[in-house]
N, C-alpha and C positions, 0 to 999 in steps of 0.2 A: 757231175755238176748239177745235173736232176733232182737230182735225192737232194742234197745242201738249196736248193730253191725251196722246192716242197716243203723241207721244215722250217724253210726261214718264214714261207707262209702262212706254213702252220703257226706262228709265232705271230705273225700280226694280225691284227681286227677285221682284217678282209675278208669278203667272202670267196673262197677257192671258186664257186659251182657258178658259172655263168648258163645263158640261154644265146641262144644265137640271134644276132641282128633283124629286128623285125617278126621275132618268132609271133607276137602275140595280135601284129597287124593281120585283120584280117582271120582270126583265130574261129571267133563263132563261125565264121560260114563255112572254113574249111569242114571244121566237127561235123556241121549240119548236111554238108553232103557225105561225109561220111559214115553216116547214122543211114540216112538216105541210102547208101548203095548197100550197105551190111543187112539193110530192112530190119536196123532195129527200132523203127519205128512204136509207137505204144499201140496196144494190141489189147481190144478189151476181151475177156476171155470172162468163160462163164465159172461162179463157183460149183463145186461138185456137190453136191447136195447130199449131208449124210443122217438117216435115219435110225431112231433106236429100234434092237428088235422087237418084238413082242415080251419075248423071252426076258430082257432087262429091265424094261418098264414093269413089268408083274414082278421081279424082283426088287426093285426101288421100291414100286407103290408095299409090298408087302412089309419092307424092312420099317417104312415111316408107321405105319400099323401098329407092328410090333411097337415102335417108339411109345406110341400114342396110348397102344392098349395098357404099358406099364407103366405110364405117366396117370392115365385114371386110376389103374388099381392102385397102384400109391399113394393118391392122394383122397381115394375110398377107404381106405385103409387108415389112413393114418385121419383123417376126418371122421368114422364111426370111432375108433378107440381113444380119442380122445377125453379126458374126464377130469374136469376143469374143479372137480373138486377135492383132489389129490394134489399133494407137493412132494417130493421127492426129495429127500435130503439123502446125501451123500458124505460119506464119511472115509476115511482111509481105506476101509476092508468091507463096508455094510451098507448098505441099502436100505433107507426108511423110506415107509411111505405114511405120510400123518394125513388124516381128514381135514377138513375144517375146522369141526369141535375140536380136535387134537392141537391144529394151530392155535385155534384162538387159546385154550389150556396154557400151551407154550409159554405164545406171549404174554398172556396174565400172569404167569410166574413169573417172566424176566422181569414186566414191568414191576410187580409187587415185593421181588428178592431186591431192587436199587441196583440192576446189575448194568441196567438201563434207564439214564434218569432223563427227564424233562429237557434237560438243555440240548442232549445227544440228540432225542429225539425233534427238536426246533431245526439242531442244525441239518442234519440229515435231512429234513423236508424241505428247507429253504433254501441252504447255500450248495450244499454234496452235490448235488443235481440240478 
């Protein structure tokens, strides 16, 4: 007859889990002395203090170095080699490189062959961009 209870209350809205009468009168102070006799009290405790070796930090400061020393050469580098009066045109297989005089050549052709007329070049300077 147990078993046919239980699922019949499984079956309705109720809560099966009760608390006992009066469990929660009086609740905090019970806790409080039981905290009290267990001494678990709060207990301020010191942190452990933990240093890096010698040994680490010469290896940290050394790695940032290195960072540093290939960030200059890189950028020493790549600032003397530069040559602002070079353009590089690329092609499917080839690699040009034209001067200035070469450029300017260039485009005095496009512009004088009609390959490039006036209005391409209006829109391109105004609207394109």
């Amino acid at each position: 007859m147990k078993e046919e209870e239980f699922i019949q209350h499984l079956k309705s809205d109720t809560n099966p889990f009760r608390t006992p009468d009066g469990y929660f009168e009086g609740f905090t102070a019970r806790m409080m002395d039981r905290i009290h006799q267990e001494g678990l009290t709060t207990q301020q405790t010191t942190a452990k203090r933990v240093e890096m070796s010698p040994w680490r930090k010469w290896v940290r400061y050394s790695a940032a170095a290195v960072v540093a020393g290939v960030c200059v050469a890189a950028g020493t580098y790549l600032y003397v080699n530069r040559d602002s009066s070079q353009l590089y045109a690329t092609s499917d297989q080839t690699t040009i490189v034209l001067t200035d005089e070469e450029l300017d050549e260039a485009l005095n052709y496009e512009m004088t062959c009609g390959l490039v007329n006036n209005h391409q070049i209006e829109y391109y300077l105004t609207e394109a961009y």
